[in-house]
mmCIF file of the N, C-alpha and C atoms, coordinates in Angstrom:
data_MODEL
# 
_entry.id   MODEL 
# 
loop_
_atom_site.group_PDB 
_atom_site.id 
_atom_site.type_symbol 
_atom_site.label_atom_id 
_atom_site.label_alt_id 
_atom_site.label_comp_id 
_atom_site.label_asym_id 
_atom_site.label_entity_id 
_atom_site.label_seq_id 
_atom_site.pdbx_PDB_ins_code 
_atom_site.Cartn_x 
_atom_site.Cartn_y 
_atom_site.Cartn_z 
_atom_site.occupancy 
_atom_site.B_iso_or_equiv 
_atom_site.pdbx_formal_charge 
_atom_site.auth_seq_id 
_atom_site.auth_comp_id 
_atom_site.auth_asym_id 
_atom_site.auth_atom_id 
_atom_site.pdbx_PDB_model_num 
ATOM 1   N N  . UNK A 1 1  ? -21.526 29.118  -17.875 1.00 0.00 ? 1  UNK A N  1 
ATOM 2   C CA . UNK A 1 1  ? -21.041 28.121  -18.812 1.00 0.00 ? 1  UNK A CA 1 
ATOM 3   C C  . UNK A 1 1  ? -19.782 27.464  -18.233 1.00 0.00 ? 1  UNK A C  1 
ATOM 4   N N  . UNK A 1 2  ? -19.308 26.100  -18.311 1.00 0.00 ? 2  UNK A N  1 
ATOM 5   C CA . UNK A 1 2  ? -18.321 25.647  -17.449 1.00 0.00 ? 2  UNK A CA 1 
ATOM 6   C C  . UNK A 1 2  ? -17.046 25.873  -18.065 1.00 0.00 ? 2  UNK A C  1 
ATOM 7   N N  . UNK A 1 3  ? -16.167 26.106  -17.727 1.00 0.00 ? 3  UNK A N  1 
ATOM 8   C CA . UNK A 1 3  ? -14.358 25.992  -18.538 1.00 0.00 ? 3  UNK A CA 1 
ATOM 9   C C  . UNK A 1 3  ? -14.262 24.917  -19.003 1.00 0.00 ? 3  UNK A C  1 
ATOM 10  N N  . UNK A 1 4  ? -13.220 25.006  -19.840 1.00 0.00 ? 4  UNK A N  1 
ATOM 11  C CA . UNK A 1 4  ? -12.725 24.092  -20.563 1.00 0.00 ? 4  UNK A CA 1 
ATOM 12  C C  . UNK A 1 4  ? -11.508 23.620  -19.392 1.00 0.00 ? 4  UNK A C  1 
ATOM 13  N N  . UNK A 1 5  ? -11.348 24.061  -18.401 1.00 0.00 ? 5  UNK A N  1 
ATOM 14  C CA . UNK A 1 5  ? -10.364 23.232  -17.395 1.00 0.00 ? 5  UNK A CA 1 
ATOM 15  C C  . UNK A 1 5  ? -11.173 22.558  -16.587 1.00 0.00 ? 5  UNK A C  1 
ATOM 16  N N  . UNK A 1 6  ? -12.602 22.705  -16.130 1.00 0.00 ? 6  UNK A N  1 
ATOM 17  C CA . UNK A 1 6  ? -13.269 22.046  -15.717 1.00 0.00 ? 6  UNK A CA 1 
ATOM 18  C C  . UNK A 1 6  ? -13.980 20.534  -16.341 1.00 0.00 ? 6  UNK A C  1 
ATOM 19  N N  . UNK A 1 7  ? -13.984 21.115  -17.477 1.00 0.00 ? 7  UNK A N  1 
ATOM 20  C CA . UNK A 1 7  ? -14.168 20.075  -18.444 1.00 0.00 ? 7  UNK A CA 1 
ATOM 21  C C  . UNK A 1 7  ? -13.184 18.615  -18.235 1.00 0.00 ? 7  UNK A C  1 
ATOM 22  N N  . UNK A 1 8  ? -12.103 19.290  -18.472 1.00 0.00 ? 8  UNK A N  1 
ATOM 23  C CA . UNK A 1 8  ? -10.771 18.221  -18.508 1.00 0.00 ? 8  UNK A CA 1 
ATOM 24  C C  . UNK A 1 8  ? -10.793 17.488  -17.274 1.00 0.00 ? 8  UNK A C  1 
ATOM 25  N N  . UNK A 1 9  ? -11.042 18.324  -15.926 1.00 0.00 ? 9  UNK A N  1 
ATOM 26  C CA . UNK A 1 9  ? -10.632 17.432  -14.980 1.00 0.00 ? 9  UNK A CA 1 
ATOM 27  C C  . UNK A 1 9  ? -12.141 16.355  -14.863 1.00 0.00 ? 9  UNK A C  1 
ATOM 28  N N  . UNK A 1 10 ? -13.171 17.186  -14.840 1.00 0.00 ? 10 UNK A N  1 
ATOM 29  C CA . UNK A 1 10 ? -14.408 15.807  -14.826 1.00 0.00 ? 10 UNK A CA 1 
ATOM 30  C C  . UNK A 1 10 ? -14.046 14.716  -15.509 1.00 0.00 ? 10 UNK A C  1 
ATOM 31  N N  . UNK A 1 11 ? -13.492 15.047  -17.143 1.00 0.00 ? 11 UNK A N  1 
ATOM 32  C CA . UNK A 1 11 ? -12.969 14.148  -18.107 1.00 0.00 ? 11 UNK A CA 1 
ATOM 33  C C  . UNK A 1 11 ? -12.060 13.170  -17.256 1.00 0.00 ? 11 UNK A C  1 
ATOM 34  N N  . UNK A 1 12 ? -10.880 13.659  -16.835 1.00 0.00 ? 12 UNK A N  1 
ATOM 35  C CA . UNK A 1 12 ? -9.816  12.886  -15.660 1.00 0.00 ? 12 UNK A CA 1 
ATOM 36  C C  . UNK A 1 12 ? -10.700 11.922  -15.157 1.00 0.00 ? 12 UNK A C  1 
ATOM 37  N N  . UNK A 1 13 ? -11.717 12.348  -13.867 1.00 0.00 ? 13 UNK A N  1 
ATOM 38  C CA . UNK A 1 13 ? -12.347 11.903  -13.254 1.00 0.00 ? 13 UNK A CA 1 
ATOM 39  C C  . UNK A 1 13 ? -13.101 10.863  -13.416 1.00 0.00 ? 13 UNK A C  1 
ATOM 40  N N  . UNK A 1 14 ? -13.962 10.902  -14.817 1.00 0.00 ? 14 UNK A N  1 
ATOM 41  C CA . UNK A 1 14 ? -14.780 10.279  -15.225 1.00 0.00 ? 14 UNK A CA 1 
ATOM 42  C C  . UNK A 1 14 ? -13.661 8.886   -15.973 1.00 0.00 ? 14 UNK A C  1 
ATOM 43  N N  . UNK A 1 15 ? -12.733 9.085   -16.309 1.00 0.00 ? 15 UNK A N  1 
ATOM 44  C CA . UNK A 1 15 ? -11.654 8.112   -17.007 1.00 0.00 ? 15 UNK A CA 1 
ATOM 45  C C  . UNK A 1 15 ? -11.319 6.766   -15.805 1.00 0.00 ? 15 UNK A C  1 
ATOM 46  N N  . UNK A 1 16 ? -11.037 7.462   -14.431 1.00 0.00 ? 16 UNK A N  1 
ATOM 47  C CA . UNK A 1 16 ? -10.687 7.504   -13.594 1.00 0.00 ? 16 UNK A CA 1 
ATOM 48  C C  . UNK A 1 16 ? -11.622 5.925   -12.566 1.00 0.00 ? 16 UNK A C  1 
ATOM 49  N N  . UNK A 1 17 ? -12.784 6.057   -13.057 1.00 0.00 ? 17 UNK A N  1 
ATOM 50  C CA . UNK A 1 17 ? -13.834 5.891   -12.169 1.00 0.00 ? 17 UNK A CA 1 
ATOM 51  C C  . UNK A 1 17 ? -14.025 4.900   -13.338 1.00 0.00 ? 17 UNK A C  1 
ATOM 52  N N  . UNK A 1 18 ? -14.373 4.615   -14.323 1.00 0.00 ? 18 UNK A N  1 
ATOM 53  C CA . UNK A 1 18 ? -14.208 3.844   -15.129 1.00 0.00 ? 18 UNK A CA 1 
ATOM 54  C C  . UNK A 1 18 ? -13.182 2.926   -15.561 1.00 0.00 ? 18 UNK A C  1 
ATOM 55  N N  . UNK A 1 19 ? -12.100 3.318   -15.254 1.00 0.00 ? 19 UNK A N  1 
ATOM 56  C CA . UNK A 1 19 ? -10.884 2.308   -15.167 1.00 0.00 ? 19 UNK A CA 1 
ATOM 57  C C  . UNK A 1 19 ? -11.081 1.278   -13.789 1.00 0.00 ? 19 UNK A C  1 
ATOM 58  N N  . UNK A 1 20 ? -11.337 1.973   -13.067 1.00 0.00 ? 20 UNK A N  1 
ATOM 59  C CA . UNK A 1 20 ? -11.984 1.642   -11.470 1.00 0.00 ? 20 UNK A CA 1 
ATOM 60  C C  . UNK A 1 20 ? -12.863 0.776   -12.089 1.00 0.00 ? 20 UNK A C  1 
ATOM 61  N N  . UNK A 1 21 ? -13.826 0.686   -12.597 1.00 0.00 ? 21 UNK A N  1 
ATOM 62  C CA . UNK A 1 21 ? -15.260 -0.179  -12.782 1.00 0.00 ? 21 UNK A CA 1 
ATOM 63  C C  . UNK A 1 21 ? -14.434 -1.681  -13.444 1.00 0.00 ? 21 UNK A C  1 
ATOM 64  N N  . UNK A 1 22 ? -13.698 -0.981  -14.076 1.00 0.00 ? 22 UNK A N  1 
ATOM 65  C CA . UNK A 1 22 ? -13.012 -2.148  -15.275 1.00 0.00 ? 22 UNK A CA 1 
ATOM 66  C C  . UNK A 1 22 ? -11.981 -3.042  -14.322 1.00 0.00 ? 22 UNK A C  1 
ATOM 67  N N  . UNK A 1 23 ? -11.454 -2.572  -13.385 1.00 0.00 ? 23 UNK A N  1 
ATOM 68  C CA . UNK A 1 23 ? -10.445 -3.565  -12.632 1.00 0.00 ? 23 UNK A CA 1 
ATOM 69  C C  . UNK A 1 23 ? -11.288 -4.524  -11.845 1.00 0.00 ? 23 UNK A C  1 
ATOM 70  N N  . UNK A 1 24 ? -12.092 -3.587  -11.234 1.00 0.00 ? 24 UNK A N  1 
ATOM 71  C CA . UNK A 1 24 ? -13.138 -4.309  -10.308 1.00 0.00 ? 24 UNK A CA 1 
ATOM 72  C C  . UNK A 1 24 ? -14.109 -5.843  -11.107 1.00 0.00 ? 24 UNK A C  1 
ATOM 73  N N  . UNK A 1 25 ? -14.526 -5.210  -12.362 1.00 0.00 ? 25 UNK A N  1 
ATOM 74  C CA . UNK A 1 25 ? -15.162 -6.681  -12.731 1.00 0.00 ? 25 UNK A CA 1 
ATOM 75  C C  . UNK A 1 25 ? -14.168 -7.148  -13.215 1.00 0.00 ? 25 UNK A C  1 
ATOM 76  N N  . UNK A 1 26 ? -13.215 -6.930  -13.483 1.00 0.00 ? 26 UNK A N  1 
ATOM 77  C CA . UNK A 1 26 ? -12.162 -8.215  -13.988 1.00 0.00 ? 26 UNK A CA 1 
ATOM 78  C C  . UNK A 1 26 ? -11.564 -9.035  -12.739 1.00 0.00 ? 26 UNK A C  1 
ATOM 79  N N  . UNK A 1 27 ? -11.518 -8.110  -11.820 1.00 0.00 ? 27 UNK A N  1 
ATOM 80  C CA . UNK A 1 27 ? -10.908 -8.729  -10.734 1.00 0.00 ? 27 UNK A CA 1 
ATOM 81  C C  . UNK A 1 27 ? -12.270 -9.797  -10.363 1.00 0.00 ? 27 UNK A C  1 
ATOM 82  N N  . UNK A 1 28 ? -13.271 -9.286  -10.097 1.00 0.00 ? 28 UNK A N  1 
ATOM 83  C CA . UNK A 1 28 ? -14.240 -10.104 -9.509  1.00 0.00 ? 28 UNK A CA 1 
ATOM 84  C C  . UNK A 1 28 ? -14.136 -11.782 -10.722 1.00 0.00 ? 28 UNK A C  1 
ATOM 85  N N  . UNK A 1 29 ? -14.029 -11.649 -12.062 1.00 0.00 ? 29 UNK A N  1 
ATOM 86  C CA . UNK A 1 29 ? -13.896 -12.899 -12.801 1.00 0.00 ? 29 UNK A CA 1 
ATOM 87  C C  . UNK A 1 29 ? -12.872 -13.556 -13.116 1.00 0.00 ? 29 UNK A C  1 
ATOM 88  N N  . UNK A 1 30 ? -11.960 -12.892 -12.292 1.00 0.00 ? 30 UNK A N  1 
ATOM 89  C CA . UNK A 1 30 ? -11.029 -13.804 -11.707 1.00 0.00 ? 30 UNK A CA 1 
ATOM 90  C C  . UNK A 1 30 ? -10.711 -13.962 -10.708 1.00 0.00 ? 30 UNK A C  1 
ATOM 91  N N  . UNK A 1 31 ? -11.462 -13.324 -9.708  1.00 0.00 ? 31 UNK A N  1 
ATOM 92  C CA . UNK A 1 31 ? -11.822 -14.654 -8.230  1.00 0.00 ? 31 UNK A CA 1 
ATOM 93  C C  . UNK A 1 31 ? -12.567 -15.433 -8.534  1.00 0.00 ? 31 UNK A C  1 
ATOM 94  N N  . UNK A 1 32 ? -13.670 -15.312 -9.873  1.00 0.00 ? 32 UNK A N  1 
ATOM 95  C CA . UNK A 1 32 ? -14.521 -16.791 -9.516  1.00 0.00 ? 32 UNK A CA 1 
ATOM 96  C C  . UNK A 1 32 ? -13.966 -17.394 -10.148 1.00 0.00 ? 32 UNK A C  1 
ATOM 97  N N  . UNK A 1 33 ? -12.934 -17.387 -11.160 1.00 0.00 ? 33 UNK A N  1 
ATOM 98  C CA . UNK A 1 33 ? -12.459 -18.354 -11.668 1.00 0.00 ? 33 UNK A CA 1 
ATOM 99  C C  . UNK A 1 33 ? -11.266 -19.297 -11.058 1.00 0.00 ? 33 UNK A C  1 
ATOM 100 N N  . UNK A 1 34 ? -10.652 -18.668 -10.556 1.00 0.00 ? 34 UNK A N  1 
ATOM 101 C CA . UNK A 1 34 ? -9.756  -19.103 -8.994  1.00 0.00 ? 34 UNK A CA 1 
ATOM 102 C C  . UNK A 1 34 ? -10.603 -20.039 -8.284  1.00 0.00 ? 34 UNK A C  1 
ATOM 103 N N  . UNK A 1 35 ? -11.613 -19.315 -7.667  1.00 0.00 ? 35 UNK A N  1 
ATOM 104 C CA . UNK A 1 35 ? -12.543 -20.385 -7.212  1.00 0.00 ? 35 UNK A CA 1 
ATOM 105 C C  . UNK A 1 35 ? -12.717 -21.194 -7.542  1.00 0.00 ? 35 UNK A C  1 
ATOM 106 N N  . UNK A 1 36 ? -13.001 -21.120 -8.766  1.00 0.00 ? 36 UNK A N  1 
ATOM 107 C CA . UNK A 1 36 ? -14.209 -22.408 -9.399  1.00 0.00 ? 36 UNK A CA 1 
ATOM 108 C C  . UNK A 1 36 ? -12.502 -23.580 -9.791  1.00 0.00 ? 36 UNK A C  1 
ATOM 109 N N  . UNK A 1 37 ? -11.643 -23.582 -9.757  1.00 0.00 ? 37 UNK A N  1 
ATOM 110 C CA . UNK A 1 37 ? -10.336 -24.410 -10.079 1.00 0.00 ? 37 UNK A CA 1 
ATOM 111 C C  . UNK A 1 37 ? -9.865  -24.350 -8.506  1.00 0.00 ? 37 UNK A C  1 
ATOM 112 N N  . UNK A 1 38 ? -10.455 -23.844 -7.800  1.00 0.00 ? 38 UNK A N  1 
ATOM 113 C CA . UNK A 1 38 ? -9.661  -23.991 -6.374  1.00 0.00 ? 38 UNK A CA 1 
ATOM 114 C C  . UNK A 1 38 ? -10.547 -25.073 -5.756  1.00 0.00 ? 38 UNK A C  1 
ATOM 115 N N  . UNK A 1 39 ? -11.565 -24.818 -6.509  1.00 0.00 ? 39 UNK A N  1 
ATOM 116 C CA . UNK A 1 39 ? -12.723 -26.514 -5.585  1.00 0.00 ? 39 UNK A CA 1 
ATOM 117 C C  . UNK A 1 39 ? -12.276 -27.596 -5.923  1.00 0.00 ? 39 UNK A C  1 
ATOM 118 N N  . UNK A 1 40 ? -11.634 -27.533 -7.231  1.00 0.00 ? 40 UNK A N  1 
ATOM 119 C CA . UNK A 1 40 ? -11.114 -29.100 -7.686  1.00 0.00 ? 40 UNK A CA 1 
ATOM 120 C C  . UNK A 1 40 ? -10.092 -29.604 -6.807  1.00 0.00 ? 40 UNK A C  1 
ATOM 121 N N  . UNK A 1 41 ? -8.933  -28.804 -6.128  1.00 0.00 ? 41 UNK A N  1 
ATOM 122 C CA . UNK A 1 41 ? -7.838  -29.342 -5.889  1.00 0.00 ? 41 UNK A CA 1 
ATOM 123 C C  . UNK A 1 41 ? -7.854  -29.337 -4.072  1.00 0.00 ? 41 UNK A C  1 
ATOM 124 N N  . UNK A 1 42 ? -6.991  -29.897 -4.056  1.00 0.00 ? 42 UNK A N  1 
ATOM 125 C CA . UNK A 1 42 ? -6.878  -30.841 -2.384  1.00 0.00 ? 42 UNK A CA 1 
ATOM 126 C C  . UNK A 1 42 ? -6.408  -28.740 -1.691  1.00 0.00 ? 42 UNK A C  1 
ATOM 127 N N  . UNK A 1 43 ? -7.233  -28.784 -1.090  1.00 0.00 ? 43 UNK A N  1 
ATOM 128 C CA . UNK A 1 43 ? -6.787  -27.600 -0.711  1.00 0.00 ? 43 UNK A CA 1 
ATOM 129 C C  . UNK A 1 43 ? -5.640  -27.861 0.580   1.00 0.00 ? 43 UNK A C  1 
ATOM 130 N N  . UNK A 1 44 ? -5.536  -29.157 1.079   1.00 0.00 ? 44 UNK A N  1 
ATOM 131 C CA . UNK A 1 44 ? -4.691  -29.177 2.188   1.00 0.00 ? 44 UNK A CA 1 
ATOM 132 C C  . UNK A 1 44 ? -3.242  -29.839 1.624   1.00 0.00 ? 44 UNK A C  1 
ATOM 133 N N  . UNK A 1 45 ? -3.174  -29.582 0.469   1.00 0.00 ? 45 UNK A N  1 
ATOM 134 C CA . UNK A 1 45 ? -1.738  -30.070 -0.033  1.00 0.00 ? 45 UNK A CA 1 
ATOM 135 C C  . UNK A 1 45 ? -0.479  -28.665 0.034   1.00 0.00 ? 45 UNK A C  1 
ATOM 136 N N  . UNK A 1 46 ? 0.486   -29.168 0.345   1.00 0.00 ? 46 UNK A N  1 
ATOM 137 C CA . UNK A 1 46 ? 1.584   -28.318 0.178   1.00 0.00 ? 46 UNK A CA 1 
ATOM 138 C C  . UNK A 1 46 ? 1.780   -26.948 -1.185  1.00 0.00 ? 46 UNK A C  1 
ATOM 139 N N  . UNK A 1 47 ? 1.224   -27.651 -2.059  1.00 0.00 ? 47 UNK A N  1 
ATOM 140 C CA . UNK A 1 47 ? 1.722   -27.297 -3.146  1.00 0.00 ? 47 UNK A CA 1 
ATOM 141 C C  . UNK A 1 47 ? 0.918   -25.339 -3.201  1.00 0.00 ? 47 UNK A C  1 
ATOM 142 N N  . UNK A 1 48 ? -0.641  -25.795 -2.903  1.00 0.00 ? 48 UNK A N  1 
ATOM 143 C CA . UNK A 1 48 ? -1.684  -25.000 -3.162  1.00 0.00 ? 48 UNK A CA 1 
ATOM 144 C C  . UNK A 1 48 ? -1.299  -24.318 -1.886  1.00 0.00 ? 48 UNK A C  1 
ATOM 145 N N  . UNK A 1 49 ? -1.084  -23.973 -0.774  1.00 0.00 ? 49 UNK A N  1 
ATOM 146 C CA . UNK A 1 49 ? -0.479  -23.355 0.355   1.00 0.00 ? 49 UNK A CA 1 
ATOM 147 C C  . UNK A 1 49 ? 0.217   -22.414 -0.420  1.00 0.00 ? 49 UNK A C  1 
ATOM 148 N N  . UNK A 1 50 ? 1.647   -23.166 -0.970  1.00 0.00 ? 50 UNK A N  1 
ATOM 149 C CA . UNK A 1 50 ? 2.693   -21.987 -1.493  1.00 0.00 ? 50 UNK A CA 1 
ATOM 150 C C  . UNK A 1 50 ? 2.026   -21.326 -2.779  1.00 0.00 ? 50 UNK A C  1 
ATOM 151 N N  . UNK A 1 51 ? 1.288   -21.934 -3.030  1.00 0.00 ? 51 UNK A N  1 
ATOM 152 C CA . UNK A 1 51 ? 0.290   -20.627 -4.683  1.00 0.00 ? 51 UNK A CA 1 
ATOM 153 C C  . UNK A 1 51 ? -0.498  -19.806 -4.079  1.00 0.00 ? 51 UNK A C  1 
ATOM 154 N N  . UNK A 1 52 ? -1.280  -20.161 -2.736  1.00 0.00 ? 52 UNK A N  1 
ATOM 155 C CA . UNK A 1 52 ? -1.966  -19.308 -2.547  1.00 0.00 ? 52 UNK A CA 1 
ATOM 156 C C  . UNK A 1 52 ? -1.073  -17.838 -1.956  1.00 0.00 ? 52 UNK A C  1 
ATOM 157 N N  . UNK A 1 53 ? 0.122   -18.442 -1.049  1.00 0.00 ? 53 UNK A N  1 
ATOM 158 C CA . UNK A 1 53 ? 0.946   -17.464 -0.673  1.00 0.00 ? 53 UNK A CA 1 
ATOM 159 C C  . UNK A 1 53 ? 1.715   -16.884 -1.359  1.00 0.00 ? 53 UNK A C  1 
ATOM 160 N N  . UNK A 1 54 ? 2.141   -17.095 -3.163  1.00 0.00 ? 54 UNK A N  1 
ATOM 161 C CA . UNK A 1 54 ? 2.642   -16.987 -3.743  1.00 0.00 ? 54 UNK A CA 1 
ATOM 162 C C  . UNK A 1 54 ? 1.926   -15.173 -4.214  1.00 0.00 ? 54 UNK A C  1 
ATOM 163 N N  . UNK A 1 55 ? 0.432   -16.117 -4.453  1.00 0.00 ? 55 UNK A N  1 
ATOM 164 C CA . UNK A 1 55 ? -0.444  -14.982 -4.976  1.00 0.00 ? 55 UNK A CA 1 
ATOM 165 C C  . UNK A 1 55 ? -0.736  -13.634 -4.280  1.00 0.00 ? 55 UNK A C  1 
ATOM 166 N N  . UNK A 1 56 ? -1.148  -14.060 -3.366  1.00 0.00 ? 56 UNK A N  1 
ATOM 167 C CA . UNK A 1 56 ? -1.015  -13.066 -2.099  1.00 0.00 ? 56 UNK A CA 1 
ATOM 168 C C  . UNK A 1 56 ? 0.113   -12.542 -2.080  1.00 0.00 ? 56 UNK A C  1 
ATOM 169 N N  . UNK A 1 57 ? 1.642   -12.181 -2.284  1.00 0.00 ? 57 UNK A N  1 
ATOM 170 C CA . UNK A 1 57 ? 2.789   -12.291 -1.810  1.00 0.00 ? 57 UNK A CA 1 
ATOM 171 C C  . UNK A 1 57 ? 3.000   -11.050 -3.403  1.00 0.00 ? 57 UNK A C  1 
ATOM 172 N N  . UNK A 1 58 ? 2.433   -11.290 -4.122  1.00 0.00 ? 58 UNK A N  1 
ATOM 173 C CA . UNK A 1 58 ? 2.539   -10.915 -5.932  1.00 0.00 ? 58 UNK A CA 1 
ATOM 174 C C  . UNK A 1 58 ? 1.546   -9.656  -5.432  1.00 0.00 ? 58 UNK A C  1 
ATOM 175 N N  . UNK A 1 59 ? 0.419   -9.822  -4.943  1.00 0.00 ? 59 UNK A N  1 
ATOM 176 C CA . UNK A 1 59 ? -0.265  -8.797  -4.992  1.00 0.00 ? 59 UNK A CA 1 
ATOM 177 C C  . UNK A 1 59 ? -0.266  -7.674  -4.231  1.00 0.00 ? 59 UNK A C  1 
ATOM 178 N N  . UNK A 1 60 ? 0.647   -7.631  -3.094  1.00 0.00 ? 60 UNK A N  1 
ATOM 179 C CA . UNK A 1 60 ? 0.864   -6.964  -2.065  1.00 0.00 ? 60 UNK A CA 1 
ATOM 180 C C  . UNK A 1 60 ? 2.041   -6.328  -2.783  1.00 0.00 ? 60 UNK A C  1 
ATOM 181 N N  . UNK A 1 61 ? 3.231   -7.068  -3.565  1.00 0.00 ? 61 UNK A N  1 
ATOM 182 C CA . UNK A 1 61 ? 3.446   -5.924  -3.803  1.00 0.00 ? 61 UNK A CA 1 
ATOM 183 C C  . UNK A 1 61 ? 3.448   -5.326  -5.149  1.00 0.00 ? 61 UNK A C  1 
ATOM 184 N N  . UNK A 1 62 ? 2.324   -5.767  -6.264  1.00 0.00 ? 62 UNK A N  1 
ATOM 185 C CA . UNK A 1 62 ? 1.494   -4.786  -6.832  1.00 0.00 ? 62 UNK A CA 1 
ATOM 186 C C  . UNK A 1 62 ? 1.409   -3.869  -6.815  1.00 0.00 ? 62 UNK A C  1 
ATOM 187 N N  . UNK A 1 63 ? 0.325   -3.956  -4.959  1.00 0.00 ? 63 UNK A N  1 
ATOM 188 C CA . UNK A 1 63 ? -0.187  -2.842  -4.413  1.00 0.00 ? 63 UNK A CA 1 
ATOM 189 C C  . UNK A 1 63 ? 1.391   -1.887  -3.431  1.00 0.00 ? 63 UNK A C  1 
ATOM 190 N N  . UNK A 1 64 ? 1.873   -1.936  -3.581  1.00 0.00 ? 64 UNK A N  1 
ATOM 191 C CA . UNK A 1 64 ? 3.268   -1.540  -3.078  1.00 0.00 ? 64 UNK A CA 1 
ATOM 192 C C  . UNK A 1 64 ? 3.663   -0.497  -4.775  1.00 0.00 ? 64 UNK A C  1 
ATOM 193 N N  . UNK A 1 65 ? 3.728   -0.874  -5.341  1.00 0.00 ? 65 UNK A N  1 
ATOM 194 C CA . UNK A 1 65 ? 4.466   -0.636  -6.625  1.00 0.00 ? 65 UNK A CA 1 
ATOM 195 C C  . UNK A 1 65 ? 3.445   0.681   -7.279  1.00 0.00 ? 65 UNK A C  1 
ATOM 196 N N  . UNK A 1 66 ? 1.998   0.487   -7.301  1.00 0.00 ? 66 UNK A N  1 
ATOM 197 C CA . UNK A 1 66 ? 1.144   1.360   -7.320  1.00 0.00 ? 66 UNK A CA 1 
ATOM 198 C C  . UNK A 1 66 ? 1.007   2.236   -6.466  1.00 0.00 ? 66 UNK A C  1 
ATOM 199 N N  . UNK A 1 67 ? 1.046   2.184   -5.262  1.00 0.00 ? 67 UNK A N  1 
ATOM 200 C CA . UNK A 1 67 ? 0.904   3.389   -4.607  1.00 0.00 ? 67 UNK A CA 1 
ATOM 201 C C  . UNK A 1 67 ? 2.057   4.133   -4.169  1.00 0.00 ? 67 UNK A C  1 
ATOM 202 N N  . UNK A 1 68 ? 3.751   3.855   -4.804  1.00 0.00 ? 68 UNK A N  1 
ATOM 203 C CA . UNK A 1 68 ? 4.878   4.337   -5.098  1.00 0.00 ? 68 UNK A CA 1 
ATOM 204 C C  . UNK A 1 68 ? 4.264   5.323   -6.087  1.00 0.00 ? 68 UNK A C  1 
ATOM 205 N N  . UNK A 1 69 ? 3.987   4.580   -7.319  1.00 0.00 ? 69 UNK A N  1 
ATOM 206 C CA . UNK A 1 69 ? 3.720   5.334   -8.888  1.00 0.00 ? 69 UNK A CA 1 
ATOM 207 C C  . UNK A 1 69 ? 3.081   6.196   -8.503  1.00 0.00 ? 69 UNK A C  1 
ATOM 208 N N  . UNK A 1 70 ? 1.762   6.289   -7.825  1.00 0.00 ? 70 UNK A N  1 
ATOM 209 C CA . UNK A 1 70 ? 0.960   7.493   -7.022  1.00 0.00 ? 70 UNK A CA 1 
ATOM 210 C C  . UNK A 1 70 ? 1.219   8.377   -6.614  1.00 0.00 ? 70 UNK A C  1 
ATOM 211 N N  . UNK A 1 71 ? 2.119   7.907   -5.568  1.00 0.00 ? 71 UNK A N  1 
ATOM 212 C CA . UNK A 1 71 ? 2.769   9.005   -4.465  1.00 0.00 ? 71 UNK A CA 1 
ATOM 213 C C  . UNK A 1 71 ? 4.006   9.823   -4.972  1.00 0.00 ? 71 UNK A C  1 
ATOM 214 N N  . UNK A 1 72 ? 5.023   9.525   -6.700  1.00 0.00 ? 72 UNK A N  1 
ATOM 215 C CA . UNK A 1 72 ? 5.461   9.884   -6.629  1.00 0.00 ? 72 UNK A CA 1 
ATOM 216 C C  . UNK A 1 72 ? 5.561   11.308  -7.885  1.00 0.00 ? 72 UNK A C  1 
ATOM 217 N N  . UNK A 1 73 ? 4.361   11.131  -8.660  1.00 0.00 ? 73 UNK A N  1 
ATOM 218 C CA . UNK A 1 73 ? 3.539   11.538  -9.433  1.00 0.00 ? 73 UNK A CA 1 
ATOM 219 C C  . UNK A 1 73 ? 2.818   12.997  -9.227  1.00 0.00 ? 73 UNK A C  1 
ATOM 220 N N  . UNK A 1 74 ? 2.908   13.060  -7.679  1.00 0.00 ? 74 UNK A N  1 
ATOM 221 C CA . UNK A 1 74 ? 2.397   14.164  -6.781  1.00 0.00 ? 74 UNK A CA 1 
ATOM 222 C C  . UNK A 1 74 ? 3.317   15.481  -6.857  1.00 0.00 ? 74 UNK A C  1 
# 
């Protein structure tokens, strides 16, 4: 019969992997929506350069800020 500590961590796991599912399609509908507003505009203008680097620039360190929270959690 399995523990009730085994229980919990599948539980973890399973939370885990599902939060995962949930970033992933949100993220994916908002690249196409990026997309689909990134076809309209002059992609060789100044402006859209510094948003795209803006964005990029935001998400790096996101991912900076998250894998602090991770690592320090340990």
């Amino acid at each position: 019969m399995p523990s009730l500590d085994g229980f919990k961590t599948w539980f973890d796991y399973d939370i885990l992997i599902t939060a995962f599912a949930v970033v992933l399609v949100v993220a994916f509908v908002g690249l196409e929506r990026f997309v689909g507003v990134a076809g309209r505009l002059p992609l060789e203008h100044p402006t859209f350069a510094l948003a795209v680097t803006g964005v990029g620039f935001g998400v790096v360190l996101v991912l900076l800020w998250v894998a602090s929270r991770l690592n320090t959690q340990q």
